[in-house]
Structures are given as C-alpha cells and as structure tokens.
RONU-503350 format. One record per atom (N, C-alpha, C, O, CB): residue in three letters; x, y, z. Coordinates in steps of 0.001 Angstrom, whole numbers, plus 500000, padded with zeros to 6 digits. Glycine has a CB too. Example, Ala and Ser with C-alpha at 12.3 -4.5 7.8 and 13.67 -1.06 7.14 Angstrom:
<rs>
ALA513190494310507800ALA512300495500507800ALA513200496700507800ALA514236496681508465ALA511308495527509046SER512850497750507080SER513670498940507140SER512900500030507870SER513409501138508039SER514084499402505725
</rs>
This chain:
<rs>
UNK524399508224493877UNK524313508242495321UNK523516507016495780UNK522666506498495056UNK523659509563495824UNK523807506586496961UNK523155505312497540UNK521852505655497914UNK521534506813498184UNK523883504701498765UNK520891504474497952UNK519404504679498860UNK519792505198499865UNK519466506319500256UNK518505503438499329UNK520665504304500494UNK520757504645502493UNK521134506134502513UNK520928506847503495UNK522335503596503613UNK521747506598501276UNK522389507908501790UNK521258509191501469UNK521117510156502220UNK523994508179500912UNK520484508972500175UNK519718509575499907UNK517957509243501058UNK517015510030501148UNK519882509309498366UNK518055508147501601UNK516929508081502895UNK517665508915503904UNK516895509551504624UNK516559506376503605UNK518691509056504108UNK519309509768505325UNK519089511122505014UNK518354511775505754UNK520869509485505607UNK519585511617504085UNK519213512949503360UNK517859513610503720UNK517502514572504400UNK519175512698501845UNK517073512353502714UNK515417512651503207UNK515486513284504715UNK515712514392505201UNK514358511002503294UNK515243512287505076UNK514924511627506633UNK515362513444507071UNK514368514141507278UNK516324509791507450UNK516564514066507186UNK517102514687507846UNK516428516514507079UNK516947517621507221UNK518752514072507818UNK515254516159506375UNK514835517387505815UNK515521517901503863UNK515203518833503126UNK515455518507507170UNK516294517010503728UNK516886518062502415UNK515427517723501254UNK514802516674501099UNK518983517325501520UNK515310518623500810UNK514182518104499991UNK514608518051498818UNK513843517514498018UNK512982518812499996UNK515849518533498323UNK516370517865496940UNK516512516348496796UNK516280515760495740UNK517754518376496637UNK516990515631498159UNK517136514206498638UNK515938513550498235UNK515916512542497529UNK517348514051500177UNK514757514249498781UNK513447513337499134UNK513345513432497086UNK513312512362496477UNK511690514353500568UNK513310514740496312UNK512768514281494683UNK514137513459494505UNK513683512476493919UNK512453515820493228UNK515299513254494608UNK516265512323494106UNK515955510795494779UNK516419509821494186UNK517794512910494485UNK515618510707495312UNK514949509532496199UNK513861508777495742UNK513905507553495622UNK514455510011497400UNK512373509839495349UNK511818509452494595UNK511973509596492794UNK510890509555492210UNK510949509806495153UNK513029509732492043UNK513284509040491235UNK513790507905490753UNK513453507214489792UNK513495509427491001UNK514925507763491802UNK515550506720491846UNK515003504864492436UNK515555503765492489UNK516510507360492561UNK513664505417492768UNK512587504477493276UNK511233504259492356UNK510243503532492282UNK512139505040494665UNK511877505405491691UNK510214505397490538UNK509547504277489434UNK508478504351488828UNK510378506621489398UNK510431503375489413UNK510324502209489043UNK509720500731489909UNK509219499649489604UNK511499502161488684UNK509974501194490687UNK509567500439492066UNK508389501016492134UNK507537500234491713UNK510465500627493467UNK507814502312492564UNK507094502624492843UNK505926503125491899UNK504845503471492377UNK507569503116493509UNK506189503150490521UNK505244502840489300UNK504747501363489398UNK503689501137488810UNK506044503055487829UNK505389500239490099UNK504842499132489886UNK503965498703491047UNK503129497803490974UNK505808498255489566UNK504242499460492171UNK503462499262493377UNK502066500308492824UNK500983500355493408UNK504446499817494999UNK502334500890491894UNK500911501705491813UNK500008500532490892UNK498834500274491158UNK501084503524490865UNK500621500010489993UNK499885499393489268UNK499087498364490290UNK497882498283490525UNK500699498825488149UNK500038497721490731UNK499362496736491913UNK497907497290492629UNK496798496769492509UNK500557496596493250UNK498228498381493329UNK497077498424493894UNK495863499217492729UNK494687499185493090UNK497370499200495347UNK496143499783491607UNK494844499955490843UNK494272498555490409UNK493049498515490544UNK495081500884489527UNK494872497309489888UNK494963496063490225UNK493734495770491084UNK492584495487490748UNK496245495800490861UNK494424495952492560UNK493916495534493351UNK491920496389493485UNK490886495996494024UNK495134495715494467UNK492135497122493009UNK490430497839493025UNK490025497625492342UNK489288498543491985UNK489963499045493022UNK489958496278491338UNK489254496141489865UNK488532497024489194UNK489010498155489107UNK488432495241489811UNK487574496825488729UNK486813497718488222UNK486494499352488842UNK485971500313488277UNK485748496973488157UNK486994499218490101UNK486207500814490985UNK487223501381490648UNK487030502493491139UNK485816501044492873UNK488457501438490019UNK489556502433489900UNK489959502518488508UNK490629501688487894UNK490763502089490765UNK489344503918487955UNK489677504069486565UNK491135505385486701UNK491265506285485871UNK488001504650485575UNK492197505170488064UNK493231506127488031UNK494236505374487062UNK494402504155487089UNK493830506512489551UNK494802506131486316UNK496479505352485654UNK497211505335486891UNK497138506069487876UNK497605506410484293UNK498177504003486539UNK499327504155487537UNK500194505440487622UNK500993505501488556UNK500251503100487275UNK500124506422486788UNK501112506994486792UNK500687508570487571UNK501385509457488061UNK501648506916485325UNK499349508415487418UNK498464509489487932UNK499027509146489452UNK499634510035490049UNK496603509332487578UNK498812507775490116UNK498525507573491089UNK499557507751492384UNK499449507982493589UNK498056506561490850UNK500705507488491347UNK501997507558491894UNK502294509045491851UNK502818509589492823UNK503045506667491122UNK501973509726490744UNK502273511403490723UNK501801511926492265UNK502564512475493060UNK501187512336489325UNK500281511614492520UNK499631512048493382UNK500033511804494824UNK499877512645495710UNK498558511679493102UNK500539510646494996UNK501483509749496368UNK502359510681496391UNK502374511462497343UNK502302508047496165UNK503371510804495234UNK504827511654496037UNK503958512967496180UNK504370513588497160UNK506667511955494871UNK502586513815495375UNK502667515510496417UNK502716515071497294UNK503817515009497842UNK501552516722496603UNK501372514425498035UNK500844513806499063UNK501935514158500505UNK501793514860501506UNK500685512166498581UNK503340513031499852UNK504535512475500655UNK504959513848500852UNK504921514364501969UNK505691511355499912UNK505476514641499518UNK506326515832499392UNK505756516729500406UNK506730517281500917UNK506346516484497932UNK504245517334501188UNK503792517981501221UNK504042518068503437UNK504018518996504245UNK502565517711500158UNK504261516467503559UNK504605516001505225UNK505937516830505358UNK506754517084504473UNK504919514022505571UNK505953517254506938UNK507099517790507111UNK507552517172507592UNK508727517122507228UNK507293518705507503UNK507171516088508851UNK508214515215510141UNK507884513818509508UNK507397512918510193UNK507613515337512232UNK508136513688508323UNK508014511866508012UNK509800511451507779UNK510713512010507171UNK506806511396506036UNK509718510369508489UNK511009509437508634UNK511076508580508274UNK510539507597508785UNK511439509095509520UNK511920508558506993UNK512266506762506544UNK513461506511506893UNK514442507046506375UNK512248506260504901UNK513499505647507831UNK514833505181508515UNK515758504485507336UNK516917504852507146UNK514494504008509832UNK515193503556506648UNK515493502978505519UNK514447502726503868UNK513401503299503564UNK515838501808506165UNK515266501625503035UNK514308502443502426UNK512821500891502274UNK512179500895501224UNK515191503305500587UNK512580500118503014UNK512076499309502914UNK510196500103503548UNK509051499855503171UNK513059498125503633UNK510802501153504708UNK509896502135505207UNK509445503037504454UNK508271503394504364UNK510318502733506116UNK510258503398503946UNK510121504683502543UNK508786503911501844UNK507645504361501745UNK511920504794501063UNK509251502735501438UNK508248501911500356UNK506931501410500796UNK505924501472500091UNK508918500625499843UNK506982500812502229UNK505665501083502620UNK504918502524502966UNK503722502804503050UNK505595500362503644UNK505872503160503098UNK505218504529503020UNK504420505173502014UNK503275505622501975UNK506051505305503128UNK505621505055501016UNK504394505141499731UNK503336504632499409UNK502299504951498827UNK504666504901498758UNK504068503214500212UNK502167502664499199UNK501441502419500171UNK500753501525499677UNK501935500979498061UNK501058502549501233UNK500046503225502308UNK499963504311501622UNK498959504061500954UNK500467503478503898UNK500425505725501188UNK499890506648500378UNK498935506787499607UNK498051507643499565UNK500452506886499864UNK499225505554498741UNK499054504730497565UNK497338504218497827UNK496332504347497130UNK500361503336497528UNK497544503698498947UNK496036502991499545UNK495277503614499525UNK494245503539498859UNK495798502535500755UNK495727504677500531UNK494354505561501104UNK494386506308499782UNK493264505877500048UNK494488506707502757UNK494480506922498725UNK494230507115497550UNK493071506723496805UNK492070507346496449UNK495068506752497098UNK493522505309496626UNK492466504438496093UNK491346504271496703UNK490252504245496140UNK492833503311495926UNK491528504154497817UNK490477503916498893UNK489701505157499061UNK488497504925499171UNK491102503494500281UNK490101506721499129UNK489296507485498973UNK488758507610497545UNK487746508300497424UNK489755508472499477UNK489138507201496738UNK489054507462495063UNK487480506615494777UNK486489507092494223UNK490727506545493986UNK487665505064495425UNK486394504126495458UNK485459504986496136UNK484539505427495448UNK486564502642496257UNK485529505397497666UNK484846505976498143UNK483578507059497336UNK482355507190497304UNK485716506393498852UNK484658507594496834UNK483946508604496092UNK483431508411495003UNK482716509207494393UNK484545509510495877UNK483835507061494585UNK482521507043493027UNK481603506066493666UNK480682505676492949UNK483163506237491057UNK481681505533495033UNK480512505066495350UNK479430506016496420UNK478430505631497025UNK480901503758495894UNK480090507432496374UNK479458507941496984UNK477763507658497145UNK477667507286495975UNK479867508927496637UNK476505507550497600UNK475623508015497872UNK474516508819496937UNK473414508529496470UNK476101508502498644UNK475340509924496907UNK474769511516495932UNK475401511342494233UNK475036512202493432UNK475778513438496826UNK476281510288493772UNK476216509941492767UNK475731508804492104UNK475876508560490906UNK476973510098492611UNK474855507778493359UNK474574506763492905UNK475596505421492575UNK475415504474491809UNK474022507237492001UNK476251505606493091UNK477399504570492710UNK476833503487493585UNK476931502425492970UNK479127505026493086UNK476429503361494448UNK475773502226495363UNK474751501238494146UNK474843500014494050UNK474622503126496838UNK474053501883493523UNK473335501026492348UNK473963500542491042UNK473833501310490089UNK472267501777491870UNK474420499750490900UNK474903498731490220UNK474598497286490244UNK474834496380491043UNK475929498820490410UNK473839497392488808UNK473398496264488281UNK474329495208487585UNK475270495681486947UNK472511496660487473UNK474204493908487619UNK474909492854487048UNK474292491699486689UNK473151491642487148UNK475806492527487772UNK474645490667485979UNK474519489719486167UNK476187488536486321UNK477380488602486027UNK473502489627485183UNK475387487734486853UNK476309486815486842UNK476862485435486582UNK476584484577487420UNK476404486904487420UNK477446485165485765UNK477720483968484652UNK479350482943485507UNK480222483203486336UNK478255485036482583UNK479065482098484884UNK479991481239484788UNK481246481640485412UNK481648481416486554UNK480129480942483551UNK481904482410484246UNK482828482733484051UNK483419483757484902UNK484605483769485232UNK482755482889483040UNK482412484741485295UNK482495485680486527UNK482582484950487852UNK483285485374488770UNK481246486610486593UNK481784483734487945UNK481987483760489321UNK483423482959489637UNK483653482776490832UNK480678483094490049UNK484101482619488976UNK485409481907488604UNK486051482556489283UNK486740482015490147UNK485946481808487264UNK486044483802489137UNK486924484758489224UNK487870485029490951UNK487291484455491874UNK485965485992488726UNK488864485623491272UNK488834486002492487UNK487486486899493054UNK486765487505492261UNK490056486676492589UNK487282486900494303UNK486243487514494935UNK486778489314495326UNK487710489475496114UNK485886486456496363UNK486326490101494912UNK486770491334495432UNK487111491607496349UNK486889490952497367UNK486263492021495406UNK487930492930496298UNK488398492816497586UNK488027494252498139UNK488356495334497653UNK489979492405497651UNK487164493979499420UNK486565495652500024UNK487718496257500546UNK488294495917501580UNK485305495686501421UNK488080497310499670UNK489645498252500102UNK488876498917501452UNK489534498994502490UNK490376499851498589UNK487568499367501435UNK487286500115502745UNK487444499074503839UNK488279499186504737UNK485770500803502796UNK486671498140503731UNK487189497076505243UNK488573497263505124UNK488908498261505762UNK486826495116505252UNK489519496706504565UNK490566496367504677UNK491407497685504997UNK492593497563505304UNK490855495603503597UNK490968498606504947UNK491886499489505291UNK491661500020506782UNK492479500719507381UNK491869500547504280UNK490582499640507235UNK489901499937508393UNK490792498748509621UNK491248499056510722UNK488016499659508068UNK490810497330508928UNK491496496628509602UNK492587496862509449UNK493204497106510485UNK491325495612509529UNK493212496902508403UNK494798497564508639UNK495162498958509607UNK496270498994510140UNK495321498031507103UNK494248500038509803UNK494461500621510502UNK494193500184512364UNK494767500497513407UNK493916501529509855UNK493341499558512105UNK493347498436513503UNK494380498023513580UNK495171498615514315UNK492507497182513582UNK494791496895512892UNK496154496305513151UNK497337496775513391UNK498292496211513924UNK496442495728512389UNK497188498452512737UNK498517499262513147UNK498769499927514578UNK499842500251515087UNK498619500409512209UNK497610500025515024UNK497238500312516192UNK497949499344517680UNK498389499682518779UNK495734500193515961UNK497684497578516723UNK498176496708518087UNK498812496757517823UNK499377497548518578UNK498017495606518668UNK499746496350516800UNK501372495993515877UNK501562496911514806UNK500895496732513787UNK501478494382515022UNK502413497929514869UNK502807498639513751UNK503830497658512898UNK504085498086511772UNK503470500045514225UNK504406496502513235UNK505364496505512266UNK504934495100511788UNK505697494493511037UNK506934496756512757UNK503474494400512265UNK502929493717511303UNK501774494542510312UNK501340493960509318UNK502386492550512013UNK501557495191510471UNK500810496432509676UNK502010496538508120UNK501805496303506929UNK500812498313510980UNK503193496978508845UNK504152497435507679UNK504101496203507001UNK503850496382505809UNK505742497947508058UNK504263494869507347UNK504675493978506889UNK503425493824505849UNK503746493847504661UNK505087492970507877UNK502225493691506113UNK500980493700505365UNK501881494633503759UNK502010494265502591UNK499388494760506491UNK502301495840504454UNK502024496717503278UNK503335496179502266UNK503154496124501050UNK502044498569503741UNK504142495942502636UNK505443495110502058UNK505061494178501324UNK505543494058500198UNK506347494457503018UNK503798493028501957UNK503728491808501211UNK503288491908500373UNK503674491906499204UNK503285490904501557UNK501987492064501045UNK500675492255499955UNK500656493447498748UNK500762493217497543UNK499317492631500898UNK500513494624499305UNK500419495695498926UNK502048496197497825UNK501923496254496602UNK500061496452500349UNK503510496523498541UNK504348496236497540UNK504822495123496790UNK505439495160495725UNK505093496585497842UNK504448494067497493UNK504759492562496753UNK505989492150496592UNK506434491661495554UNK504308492431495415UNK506643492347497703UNK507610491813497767UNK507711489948498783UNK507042489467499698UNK508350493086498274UNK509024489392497883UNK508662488224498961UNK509066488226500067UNK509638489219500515UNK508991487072498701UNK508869487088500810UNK509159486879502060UNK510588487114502594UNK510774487534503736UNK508786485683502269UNK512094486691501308UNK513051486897501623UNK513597487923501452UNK514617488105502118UNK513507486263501387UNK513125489072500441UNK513383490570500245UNK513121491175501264UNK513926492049501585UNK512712491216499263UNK511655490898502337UNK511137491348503762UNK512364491145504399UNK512997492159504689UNK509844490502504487UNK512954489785504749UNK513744489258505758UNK515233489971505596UNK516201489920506356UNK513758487624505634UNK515063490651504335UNK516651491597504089UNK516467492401504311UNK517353492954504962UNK517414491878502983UNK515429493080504062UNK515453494598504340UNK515060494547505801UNK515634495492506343UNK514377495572503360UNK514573494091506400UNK514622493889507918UNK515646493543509329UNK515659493927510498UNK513957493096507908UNK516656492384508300UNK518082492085508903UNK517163491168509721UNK517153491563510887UNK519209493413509725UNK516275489933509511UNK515957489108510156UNK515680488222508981UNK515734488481507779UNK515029489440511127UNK515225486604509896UNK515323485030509226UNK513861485472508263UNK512992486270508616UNK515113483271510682UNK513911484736507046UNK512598484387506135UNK511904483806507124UNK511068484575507599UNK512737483378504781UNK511936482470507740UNK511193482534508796UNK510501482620509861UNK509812481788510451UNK511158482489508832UNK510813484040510130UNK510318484810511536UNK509535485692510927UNK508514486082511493UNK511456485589512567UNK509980486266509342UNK508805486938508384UNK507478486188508513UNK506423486532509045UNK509222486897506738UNK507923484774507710UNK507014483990507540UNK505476483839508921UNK504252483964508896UNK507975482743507318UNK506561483503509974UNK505202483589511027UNK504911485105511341UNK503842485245511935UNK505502482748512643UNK505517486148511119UNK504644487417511363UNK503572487832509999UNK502607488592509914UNK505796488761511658UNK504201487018509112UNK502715487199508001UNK501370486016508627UNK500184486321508754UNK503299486528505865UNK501855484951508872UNK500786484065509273UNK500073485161510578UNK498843485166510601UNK501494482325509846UNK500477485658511159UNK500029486208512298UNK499242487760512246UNK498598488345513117UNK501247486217513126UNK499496488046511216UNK499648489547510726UNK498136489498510001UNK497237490323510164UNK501199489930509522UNK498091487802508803UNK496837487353508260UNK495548487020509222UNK494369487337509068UNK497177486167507526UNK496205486243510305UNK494809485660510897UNK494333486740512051UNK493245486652512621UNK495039483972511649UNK495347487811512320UNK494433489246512808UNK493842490201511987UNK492868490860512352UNK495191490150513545UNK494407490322510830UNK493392490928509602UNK491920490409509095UNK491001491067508609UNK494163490800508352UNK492002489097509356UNK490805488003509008UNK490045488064510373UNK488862487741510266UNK491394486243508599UNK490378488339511393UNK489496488379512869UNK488772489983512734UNK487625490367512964UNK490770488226514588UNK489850490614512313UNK489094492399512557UNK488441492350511392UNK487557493206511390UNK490221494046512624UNK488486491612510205UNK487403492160508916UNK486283491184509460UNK485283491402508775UNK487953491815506916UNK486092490477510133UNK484807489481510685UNK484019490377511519UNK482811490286511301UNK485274488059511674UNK484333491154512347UNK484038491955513223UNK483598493366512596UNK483266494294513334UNK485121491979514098
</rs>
C-alpha cells in the first residue's frame, strides 16, 4: 500500500493504518531517533530504538492528529522525538538528583569539539517560533532534526529548493534572535 494512502487511512482514524504506517516508516524513523540521541551528547543514555518505541505510544495514544502527508507525519514524529529527549535531559538534570553538579576538565581536544547544544532553549524557541510561523517551525524539524535536504523539503512540499532555502535562512536567524533573548 502507498504512504499517501496509508496517511489518508491514518489521518481518517483507522488505527490498523496508523501501526502499518509506522512500519513502513520505521526505518526512517529509527534514523531520526538516532539523530536526535546524537544530538543530546552525553545527557542521553536512551537507545534509538527505545526512543522511537516510546514516540509511536506517545503518537498511538492522540486521537485528532492529522498527517495530511507524509513529510508531516515525519515531523511529527520527531517533534515527539524532541520533547522526549528534552524531558529525558530534564530529568537527569533534575535539581533533587544533582545532575546540575558536574565536574570536568577541559583539554585540547574537547574544546575542538562542536559546542553543545541546550535542547531546553531550543525547544523553547522552537515552540516560539511555532507560535509566529508554524511551517517554519516544521521546516526546522525536517532540516535539522529529520535531516533531510533542502531538495527532499522542496518535494515533499511541491515548492522551489530555493524558497526552502530562504525559509531556512529565515527560520535560522529567528531561532538565533529568540535563543538570545
């Protein structure tokens, strides 16, 4: 059966659709999990596979969610996916477990490194940003977050790579204004 037909399915309540849907994506969406445990370096000791298990209850559990297609479906998940992680950090930096104290040092070789990335800001500004623009929000979660490129965006959208292109430039330098703030 096709995506479009099995998102329509979804979309319209069958819930045999929505688990045939998410199998047939589970490859896709095992790799968007890895990404964002990835993306929490060290603060996320979940397996991808945990993480993704936990996304579809999560998904399975909504009654009025709509994926028109399946490019929505996929940011759907992995916005799932986020706030996951993002509560997951939360909680081993809770307060009452001490996770706030962490000692290091720092060498050479560490500071080389990319600079971390605070999933709590960033999710705080992404929820800002969804607020002015929902569909540079999605686009965030497409780029960055599922990793797809610019011309996979511009297909699954039915618009130019470069009209993507300036809604990511635009999408970046309001994410970079609300995490300043």
């Amino acid at each position: 059966m096709e995506i479009g037909d099995l998102v329509a399915r979804a979309d319209a309540g069958d819930a045999e659709a929505k688990d045939a849907l998410f199998a047939a994506l589970y490859d896709e969406l095992h790799r968007l999990a890895q990404a964002h445990i990835h993306r929490g370096a060290g603060d996320v000791t979940l397996g991808a596979t945990t993480l993704l298990h936990e996304a579809y209850l999560d998904i399975a559990q909504r009654q009025s969610v709509a994926f028109p297609d399946r490019s929505r479906f996929l940011a759907y998940a992995s916005r799932a996916m986020r706030t996951l992680v993002i509560d997951y950090v939360r909680n081993r930096h809770a307060m009452k477990r001490g996770g706030e104290l962490i000692f290091t040092t720092i060498t050479d070789q560490h500071a080389a490194g990319p600079p971390p990335v605070d999933l709590d800001g960033l999710a705080t500004a992404l929820d800002e940003l969804a607020a002015v623009d929902s569909t540079l929000a999605e686009l965030v979660d497409l780029k960055f977050f599922c990793g797809f490129s610019f011309a996979e965006i511009a297909a699954m959208r039915s618009s130019s790579e470069r009209t993507v292109q300036r809604d990511w430039a635009k999408a970046r330098a309001l994410l970079h204004q609300m995490l300043e703030e």
